[in-house]
PDB file of the backbone (N, CA, C, O) and the ligand in Angstrom, with CONECT records:
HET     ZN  A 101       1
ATOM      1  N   UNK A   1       0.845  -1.191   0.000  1.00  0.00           N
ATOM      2  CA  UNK A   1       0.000   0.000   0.000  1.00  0.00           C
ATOM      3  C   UNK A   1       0.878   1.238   0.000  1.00  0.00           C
ATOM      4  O   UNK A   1       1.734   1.373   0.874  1.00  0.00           O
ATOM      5  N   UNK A   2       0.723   2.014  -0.811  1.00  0.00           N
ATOM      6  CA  UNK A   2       1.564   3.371  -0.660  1.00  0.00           C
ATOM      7  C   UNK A   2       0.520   4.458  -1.299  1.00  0.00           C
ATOM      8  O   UNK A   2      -0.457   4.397  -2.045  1.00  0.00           O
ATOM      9  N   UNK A   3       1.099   5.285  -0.747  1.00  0.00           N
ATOM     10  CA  UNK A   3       0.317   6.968  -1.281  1.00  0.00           C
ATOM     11  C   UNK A   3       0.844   7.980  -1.832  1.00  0.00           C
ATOM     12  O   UNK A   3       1.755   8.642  -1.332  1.00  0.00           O
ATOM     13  N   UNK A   4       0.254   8.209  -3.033  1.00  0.00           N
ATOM     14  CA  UNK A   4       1.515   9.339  -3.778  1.00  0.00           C
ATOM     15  C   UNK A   4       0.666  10.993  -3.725  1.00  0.00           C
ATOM     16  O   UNK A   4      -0.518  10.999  -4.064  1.00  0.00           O
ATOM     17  N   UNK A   5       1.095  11.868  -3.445  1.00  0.00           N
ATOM     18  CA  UNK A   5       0.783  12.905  -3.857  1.00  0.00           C
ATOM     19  C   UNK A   5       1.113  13.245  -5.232  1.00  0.00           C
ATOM     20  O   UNK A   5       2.190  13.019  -5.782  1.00  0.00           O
ATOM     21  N   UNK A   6       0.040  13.838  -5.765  1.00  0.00           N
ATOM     22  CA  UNK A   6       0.474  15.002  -6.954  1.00  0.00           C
ATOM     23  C   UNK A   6       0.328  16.116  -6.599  1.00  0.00           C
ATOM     24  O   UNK A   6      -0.835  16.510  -6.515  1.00  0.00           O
ATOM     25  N   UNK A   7       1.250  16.898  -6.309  1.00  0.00           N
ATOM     26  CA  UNK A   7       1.232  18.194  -6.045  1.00  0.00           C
ATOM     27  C   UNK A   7       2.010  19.613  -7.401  1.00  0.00           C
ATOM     28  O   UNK A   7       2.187  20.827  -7.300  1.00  0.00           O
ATOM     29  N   UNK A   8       2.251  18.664  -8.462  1.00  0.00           N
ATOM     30  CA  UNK A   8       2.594  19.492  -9.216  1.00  0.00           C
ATOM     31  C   UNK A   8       1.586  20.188 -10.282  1.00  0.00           C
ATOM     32  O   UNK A   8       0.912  19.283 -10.776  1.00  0.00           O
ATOM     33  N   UNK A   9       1.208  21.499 -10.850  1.00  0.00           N
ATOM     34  CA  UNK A   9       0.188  21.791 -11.663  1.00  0.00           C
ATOM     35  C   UNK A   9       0.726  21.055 -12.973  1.00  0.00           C
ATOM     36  O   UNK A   9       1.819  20.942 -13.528  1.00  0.00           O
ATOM     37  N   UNK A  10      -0.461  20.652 -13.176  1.00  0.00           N
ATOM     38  CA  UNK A  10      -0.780  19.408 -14.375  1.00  0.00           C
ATOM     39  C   UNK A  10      -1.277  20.557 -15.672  1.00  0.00           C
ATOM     40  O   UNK A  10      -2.486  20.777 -15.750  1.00  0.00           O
ATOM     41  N   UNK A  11      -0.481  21.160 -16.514  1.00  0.00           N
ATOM     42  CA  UNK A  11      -1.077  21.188 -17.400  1.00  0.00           C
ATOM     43  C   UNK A  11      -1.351  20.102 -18.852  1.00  0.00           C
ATOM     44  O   UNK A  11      -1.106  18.922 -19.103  1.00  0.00           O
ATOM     45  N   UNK A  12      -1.980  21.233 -19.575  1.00  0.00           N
ATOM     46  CA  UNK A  12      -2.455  20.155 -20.795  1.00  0.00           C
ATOM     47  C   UNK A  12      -1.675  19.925 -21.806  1.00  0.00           C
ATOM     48  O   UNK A  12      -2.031  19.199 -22.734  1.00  0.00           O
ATOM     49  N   UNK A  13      -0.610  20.461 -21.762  1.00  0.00           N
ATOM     50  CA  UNK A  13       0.719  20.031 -22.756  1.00  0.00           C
ATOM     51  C   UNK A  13       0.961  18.567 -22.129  1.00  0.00           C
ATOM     52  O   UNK A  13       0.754  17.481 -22.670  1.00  0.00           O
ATOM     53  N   UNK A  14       1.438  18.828 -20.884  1.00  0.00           N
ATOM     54  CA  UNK A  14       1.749  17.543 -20.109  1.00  0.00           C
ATOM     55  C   UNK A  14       0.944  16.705 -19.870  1.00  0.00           C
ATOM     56  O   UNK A  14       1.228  15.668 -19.270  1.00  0.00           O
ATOM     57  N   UNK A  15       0.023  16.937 -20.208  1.00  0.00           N
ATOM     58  CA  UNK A  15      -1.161  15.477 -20.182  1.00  0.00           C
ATOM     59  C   UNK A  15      -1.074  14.743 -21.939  1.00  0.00           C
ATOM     60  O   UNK A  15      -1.307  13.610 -22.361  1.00  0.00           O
ATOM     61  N   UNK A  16      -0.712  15.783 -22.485  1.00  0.00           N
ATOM     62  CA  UNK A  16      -0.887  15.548 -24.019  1.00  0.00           C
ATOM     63  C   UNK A  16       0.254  14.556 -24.177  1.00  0.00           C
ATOM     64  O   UNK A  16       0.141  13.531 -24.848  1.00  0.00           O
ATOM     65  N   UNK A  17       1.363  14.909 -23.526  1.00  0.00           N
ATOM     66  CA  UNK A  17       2.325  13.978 -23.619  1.00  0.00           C
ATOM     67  C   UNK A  17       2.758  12.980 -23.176  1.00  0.00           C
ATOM     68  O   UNK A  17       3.735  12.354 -23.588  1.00  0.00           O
ATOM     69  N   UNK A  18       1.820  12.644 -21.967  1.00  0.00           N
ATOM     70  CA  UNK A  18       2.009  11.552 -21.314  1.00  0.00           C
ATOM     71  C   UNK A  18       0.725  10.792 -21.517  1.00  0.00           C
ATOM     72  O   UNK A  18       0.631   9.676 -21.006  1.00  0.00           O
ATOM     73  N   UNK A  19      -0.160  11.236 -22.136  1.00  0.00           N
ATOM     74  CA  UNK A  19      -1.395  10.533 -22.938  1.00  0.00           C
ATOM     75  C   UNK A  19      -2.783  10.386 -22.239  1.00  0.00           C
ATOM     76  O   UNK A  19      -3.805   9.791 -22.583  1.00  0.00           O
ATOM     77  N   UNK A  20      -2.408  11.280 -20.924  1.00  0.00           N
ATOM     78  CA  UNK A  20      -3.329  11.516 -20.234  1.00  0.00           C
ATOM     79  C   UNK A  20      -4.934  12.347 -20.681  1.00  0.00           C
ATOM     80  O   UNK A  20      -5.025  13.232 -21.531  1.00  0.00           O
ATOM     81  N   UNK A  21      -6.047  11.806 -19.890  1.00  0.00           N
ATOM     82  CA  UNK A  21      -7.101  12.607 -20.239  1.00  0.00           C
ATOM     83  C   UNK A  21      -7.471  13.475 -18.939  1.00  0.00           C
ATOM     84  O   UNK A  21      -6.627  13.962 -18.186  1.00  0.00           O
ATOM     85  N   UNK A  22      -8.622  13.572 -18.816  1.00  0.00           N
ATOM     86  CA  UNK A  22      -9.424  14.525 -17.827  1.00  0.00           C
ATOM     87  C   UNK A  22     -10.759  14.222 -17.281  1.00  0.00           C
ATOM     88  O   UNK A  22     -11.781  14.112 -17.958  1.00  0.00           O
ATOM     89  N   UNK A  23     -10.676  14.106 -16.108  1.00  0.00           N
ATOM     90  CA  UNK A  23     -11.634  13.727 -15.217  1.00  0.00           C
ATOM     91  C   UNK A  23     -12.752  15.071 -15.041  1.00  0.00           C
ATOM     92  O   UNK A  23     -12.320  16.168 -14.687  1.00  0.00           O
ATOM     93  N   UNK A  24     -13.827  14.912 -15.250  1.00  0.00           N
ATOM     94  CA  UNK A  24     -14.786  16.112 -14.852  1.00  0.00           C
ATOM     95  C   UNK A  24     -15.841  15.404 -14.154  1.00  0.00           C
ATOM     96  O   UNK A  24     -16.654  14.647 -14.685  1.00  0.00           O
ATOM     97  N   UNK A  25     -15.749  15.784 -12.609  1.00  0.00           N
ATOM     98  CA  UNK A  25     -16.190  15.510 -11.540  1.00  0.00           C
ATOM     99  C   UNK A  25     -17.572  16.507 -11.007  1.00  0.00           C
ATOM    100  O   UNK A  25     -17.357  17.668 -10.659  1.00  0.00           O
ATOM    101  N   UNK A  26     -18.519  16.119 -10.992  1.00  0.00           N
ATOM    102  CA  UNK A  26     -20.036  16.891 -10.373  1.00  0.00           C
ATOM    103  C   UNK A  26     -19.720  17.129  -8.902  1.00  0.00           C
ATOM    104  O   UNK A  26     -19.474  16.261  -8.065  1.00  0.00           O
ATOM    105  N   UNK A  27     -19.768  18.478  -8.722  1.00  0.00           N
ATOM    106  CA  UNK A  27     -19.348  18.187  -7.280  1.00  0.00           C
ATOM    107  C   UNK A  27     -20.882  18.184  -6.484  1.00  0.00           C
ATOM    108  O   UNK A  27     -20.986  18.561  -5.317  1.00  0.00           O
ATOM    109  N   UNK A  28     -21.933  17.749  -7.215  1.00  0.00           N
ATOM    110  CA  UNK A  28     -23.126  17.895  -6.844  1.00  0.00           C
ATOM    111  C   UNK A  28     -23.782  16.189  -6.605  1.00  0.00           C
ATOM    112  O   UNK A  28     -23.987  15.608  -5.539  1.00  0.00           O
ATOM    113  N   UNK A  29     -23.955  15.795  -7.747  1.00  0.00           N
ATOM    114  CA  UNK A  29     -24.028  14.299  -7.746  1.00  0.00           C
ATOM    115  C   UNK A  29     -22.706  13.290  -8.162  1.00  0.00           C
ATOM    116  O   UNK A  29     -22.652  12.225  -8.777  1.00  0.00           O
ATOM    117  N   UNK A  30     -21.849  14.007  -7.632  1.00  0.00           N
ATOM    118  CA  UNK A  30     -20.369  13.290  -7.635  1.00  0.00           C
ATOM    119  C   UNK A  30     -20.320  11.852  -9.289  1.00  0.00           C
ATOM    120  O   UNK A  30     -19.798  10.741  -9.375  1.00  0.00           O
ATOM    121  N   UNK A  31     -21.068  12.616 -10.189  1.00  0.00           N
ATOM    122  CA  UNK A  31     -20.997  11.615 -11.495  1.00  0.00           C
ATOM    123  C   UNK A  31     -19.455  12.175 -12.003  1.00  0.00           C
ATOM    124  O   UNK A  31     -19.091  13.279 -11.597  1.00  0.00           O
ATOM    125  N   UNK A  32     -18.414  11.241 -13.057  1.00  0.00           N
ATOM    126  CA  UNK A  32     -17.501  11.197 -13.040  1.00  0.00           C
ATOM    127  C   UNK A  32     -17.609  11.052 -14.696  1.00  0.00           C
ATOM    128  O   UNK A  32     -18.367  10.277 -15.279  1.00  0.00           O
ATOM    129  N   UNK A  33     -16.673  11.977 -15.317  1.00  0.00           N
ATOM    130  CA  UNK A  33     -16.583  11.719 -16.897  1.00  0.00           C
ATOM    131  C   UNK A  33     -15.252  11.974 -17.247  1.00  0.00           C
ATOM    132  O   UNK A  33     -14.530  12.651 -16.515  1.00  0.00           O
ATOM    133  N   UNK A  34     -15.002  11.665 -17.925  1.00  0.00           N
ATOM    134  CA  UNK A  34     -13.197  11.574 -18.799  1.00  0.00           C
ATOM    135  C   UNK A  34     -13.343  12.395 -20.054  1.00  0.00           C
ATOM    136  O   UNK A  34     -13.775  11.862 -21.075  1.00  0.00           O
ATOM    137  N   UNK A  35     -13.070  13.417 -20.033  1.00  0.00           N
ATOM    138  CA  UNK A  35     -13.150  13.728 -21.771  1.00  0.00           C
ATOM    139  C   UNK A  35     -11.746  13.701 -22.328  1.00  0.00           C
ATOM    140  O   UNK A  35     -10.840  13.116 -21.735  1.00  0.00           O
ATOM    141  N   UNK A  36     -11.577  14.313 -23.427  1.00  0.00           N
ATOM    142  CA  UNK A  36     -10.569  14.375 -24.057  1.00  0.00           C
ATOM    143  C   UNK A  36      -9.743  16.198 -24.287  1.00  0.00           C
ATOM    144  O   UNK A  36     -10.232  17.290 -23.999  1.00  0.00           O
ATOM    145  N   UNK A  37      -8.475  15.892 -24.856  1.00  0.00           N
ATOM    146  CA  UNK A  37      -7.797  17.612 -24.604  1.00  0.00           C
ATOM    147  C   UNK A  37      -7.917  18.432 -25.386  1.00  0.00           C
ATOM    148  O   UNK A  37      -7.550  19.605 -25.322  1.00  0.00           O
ATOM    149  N   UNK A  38      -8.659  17.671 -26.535  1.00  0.00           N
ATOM    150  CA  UNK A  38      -8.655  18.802 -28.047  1.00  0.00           C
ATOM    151  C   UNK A  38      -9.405  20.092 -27.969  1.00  0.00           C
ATOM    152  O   UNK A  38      -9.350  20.933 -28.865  1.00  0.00           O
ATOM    153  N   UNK A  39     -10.262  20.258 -26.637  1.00  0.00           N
ATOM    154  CA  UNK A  39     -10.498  21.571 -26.625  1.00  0.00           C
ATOM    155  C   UNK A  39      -9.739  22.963 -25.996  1.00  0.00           C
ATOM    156  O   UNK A  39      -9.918  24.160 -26.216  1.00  0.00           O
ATOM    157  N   UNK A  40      -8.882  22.280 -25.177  1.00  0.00           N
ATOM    158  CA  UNK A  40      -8.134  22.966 -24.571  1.00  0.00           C
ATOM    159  C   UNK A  40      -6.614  23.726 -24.758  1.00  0.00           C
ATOM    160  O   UNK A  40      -5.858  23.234 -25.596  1.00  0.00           O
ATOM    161  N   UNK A  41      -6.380  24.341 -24.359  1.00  0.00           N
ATOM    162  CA  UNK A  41      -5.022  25.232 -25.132  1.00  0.00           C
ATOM    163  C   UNK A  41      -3.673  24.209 -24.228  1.00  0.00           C
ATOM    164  O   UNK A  41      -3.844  23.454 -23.271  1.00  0.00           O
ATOM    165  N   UNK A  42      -2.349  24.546 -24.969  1.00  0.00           N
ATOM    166  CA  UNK A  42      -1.311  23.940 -24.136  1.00  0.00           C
ATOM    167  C   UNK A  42      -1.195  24.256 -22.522  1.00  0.00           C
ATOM    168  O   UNK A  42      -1.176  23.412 -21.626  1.00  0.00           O
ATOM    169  N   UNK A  43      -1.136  25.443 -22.406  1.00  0.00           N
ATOM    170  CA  UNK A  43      -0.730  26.048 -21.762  1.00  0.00           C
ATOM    171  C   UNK A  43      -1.774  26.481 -20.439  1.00  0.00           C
ATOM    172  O   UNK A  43      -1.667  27.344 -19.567  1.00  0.00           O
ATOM    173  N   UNK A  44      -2.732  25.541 -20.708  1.00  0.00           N
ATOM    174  CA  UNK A  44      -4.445  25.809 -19.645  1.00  0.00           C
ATOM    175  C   UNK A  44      -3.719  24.524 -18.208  1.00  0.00           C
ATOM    176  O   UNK A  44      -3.058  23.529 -18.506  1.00  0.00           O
ATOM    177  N   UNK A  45      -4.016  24.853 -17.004  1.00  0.00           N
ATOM    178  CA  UNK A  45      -3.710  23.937 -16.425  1.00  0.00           C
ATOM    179  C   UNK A  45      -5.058  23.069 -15.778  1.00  0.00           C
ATOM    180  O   UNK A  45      -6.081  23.729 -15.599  1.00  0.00           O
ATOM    181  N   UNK A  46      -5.076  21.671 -15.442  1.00  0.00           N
ATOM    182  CA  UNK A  46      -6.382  20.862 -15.359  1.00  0.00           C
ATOM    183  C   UNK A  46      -6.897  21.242 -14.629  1.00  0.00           C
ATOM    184  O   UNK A  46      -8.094  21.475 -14.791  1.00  0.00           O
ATOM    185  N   UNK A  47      -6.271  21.501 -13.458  1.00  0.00           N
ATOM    186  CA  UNK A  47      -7.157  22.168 -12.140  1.00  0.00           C
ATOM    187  C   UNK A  47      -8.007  23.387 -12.008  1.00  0.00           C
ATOM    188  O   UNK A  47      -8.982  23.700 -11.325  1.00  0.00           O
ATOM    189  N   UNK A  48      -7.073  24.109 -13.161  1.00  0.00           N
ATOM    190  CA  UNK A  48      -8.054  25.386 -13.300  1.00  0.00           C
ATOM    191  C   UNK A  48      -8.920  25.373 -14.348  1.00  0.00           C
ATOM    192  O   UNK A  48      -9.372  26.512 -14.463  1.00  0.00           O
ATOM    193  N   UNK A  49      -9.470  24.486 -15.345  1.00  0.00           N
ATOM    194  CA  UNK A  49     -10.198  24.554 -16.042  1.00  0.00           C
ATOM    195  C   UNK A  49     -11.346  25.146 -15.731  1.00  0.00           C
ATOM    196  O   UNK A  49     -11.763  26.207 -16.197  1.00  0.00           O
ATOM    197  N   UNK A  50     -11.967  24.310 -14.772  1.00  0.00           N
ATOM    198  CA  UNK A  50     -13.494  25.404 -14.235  1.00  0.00           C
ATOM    199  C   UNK A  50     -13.434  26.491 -14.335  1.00  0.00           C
ATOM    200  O   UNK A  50     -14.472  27.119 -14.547  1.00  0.00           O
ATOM    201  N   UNK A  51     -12.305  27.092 -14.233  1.00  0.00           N
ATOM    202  CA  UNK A  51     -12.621  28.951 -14.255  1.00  0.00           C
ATOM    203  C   UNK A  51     -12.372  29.458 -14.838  1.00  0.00           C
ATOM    204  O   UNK A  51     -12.033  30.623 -14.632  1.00  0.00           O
ATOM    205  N   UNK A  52     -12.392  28.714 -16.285  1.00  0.00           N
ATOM    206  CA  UNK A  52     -11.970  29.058 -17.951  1.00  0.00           C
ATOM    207  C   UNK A  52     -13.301  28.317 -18.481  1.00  0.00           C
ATOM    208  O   UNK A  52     -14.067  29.269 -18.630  1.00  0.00           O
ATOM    209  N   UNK A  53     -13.859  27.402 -18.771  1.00  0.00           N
ATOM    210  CA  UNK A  53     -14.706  26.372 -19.165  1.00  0.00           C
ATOM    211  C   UNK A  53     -15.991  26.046 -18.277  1.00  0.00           C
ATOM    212  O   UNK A  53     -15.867  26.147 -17.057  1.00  0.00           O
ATOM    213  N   UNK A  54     -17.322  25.628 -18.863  1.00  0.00           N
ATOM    214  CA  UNK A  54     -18.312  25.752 -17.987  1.00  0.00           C
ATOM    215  C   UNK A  54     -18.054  23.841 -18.270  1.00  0.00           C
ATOM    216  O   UNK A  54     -17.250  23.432 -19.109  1.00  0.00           O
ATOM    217  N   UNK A  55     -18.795  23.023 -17.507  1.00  0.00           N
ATOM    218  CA  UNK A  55     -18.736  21.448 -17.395  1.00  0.00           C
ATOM    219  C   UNK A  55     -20.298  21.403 -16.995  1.00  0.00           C
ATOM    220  O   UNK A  55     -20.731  21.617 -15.862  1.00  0.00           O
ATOM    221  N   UNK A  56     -21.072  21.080 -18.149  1.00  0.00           N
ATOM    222  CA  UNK A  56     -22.789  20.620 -17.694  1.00  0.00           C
ATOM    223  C   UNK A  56     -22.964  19.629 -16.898  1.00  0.00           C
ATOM    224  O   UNK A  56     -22.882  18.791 -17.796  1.00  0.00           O
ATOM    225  N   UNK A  57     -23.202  18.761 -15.613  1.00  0.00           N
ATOM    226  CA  UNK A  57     -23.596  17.384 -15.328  1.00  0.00           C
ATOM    227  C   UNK A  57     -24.381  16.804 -16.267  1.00  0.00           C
ATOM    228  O   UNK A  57     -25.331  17.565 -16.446  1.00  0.00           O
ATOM    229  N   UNK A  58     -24.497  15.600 -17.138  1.00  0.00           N
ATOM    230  CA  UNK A  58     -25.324  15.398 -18.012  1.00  0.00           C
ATOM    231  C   UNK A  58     -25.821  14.031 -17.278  1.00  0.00           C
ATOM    232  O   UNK A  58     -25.909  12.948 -17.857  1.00  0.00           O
ATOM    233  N   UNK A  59     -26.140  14.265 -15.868  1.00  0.00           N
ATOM    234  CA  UNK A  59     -26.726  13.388 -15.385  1.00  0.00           C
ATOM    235  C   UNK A  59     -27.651  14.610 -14.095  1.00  0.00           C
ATOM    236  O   UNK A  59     -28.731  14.024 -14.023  1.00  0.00           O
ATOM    237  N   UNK A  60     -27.717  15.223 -13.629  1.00  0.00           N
ATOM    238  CA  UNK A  60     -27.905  16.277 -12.933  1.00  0.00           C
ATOM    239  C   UNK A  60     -28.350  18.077 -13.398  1.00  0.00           C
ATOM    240  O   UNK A  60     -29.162  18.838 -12.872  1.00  0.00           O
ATOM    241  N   UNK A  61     -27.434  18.277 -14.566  1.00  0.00           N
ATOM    242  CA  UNK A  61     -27.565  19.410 -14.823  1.00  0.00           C
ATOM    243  C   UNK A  61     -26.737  20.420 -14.059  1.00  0.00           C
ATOM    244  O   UNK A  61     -26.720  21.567 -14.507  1.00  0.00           O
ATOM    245  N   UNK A  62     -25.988  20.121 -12.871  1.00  0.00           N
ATOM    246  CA  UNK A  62     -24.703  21.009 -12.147  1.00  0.00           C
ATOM    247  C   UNK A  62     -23.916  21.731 -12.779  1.00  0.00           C
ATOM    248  O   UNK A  62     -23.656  21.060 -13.778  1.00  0.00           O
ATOM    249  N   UNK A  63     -23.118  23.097 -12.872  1.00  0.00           N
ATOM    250  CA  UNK A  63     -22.158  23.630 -13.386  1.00  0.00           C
ATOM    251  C   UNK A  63     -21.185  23.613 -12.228  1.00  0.00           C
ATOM    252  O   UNK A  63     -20.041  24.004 -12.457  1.00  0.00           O
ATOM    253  N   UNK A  64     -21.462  23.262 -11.175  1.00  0.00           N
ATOM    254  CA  UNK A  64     -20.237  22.906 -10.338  1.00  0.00           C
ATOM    255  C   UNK A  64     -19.297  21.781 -10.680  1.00  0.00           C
ATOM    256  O   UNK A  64     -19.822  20.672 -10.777  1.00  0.00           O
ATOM    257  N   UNK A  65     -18.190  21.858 -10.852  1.00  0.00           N
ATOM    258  CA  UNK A  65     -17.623  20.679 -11.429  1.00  0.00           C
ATOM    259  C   UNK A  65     -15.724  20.739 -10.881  1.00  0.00           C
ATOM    260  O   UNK A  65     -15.153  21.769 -10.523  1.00  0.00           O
ATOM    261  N   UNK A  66     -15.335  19.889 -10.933  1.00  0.00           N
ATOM    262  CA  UNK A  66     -13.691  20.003 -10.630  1.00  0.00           C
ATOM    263  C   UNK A  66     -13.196  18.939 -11.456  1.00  0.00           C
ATOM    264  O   UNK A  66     -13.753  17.842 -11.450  1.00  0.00           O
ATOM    265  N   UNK A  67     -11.953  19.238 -12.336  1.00  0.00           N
ATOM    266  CA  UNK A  67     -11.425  18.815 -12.755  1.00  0.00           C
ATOM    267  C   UNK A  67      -9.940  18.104 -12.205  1.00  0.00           C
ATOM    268  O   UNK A  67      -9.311  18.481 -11.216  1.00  0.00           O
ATOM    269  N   UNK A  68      -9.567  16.976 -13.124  1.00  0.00           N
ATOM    270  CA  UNK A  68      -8.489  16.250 -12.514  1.00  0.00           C
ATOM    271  C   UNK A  68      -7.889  15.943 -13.600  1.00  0.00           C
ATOM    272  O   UNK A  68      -8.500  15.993 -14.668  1.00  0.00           O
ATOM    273  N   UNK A  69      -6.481  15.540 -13.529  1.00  0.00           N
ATOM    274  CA  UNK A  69      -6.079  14.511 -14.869  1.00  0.00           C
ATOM    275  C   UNK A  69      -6.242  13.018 -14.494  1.00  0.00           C
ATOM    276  O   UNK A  69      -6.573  12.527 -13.416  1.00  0.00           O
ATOM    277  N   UNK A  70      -5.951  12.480 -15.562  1.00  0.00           N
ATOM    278  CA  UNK A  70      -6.527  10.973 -15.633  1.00  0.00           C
ATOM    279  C   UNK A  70      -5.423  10.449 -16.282  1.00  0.00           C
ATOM    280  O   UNK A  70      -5.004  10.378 -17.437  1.00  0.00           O
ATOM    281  N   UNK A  71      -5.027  10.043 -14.983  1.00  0.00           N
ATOM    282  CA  UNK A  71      -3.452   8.760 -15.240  1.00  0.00           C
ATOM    283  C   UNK A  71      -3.477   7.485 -16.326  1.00  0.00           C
ATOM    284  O   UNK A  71      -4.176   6.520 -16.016  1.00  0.00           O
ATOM    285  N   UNK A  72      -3.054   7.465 -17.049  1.00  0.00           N
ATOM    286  CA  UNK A  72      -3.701   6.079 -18.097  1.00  0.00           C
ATOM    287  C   UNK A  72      -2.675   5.100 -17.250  1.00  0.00           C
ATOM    288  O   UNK A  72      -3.019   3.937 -17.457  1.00  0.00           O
ATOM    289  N   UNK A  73      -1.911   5.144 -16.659  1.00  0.00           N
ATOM    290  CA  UNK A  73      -0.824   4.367 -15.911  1.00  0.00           C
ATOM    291  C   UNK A  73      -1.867   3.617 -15.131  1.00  0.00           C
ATOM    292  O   UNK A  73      -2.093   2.412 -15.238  1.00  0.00           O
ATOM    293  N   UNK A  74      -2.430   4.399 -14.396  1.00  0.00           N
ATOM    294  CA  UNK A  74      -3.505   3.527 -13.066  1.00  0.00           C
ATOM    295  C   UNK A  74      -4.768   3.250 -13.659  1.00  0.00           C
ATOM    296  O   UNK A  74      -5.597   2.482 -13.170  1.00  0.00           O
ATOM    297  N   UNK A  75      -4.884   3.792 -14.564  1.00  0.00           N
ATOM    298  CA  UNK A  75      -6.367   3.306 -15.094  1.00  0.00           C
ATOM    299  C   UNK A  75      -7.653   4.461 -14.565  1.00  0.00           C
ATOM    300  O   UNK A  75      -7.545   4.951 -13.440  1.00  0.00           O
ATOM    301  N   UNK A  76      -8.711   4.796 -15.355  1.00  0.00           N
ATOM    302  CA  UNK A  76      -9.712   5.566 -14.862  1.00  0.00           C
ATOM    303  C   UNK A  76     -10.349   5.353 -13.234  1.00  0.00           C
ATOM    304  O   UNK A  76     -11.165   4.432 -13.271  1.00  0.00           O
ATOM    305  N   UNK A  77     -10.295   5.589 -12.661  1.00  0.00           N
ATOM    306  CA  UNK A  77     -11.275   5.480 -11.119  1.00  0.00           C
ATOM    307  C   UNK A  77     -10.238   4.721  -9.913  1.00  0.00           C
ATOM    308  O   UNK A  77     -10.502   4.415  -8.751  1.00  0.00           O
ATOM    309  N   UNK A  78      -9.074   4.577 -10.637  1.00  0.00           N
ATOM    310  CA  UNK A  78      -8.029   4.179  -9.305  1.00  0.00           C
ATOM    311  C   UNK A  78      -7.693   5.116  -8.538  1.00  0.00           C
ATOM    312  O   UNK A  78      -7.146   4.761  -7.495  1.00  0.00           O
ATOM    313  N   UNK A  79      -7.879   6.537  -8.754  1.00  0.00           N
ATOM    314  CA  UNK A  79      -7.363   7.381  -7.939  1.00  0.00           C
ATOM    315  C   UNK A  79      -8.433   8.022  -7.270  1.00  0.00           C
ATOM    316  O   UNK A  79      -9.555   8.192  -7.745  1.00  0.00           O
ATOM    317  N   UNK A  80      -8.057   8.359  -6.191  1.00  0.00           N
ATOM    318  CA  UNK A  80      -9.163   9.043  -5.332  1.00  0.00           C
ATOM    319  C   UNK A  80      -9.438  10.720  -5.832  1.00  0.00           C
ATOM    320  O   UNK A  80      -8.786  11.302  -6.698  1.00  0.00           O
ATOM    321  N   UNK A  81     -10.751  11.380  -4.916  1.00  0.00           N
ATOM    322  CA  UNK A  81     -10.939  12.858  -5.435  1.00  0.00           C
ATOM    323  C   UNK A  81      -9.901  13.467  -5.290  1.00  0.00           C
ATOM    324  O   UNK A  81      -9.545  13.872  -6.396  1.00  0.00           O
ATOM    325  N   UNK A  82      -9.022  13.836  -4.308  1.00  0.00           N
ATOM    326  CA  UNK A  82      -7.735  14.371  -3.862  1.00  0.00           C
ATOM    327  C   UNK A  82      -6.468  14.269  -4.483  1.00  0.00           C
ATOM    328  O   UNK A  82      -5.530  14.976  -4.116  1.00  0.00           O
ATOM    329  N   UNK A  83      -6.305  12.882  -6.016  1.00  0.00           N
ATOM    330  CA  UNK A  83      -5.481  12.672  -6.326  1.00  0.00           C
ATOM    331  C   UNK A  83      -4.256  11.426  -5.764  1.00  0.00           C
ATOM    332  O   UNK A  83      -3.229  11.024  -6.310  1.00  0.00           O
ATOM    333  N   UNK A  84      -5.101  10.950  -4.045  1.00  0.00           N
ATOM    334  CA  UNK A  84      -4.078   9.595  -3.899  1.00  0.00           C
ATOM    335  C   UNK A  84      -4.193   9.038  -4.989  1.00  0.00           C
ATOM    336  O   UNK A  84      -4.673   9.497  -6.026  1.00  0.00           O
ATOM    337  N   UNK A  85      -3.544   7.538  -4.697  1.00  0.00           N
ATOM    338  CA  UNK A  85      -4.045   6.507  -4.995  1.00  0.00           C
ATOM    339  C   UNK A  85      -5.150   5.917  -3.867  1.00  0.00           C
ATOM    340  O   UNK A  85      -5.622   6.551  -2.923  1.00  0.00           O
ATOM    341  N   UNK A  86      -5.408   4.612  -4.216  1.00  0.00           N
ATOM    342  CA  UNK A  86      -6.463   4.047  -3.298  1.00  0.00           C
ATOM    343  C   UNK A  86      -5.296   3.355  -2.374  1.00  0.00           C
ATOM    344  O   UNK A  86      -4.320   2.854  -2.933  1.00  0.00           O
ATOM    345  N   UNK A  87      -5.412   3.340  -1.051  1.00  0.00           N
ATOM    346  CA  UNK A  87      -5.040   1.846  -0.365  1.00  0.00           C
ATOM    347  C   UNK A  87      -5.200   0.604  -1.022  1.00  0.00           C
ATOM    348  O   UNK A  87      -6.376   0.384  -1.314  1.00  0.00           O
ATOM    349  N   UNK A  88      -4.331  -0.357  -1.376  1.00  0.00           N
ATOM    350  CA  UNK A  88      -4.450  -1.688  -1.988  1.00  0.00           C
ATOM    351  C   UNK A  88      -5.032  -2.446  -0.505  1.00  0.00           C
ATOM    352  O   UNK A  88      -5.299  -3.648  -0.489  1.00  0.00           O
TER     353      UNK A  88
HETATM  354 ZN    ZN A 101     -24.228  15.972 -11.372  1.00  0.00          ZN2+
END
């Protein structure tokens, strides 16, 4: 079992290159979607997307939303909201 922080800002160059996508999280009905980077500029970082970009819930209708990157290493939903990993 181990726990990693990410504490570095993730932009979207660096997701582009490590083949990463993007988690868009409801912070209302906590529904979970992955999109892709082609809308976004290099130089936008993931965390701050919300306050560049609106994110609809298309299960809810929420504009509250937080974004994450999405490790293709661990796979979609291995990582927690905060960015651990899970406890094995
Ligand atoms: Zn929702």
């Amino acid at each position: 079992m181990r726990l990693r922080a990410k504490t570095d800002p993730v932009t979207i160059a660096w997701a582009r290159a490590r083949g990463a996508r993007i988690q868009v999280h409801c912070l209302r009905c906590c529904k979970m979607t992955v999109i892709g980077l082609d809308r976004f500029a290099d130089h936008e970082l993931i965390p701050d997307l919300t306050r560049h970009h609106t994110f609809r819930c298309t299960r809810c209708g929420s504009t509250n939303s937080e974004t994450r990157p999405d490790y293709p290493e661990f796979g979609s939903g291995n990582l927690t909201w905060y960015g651990l990993t899970k406890a094995e």
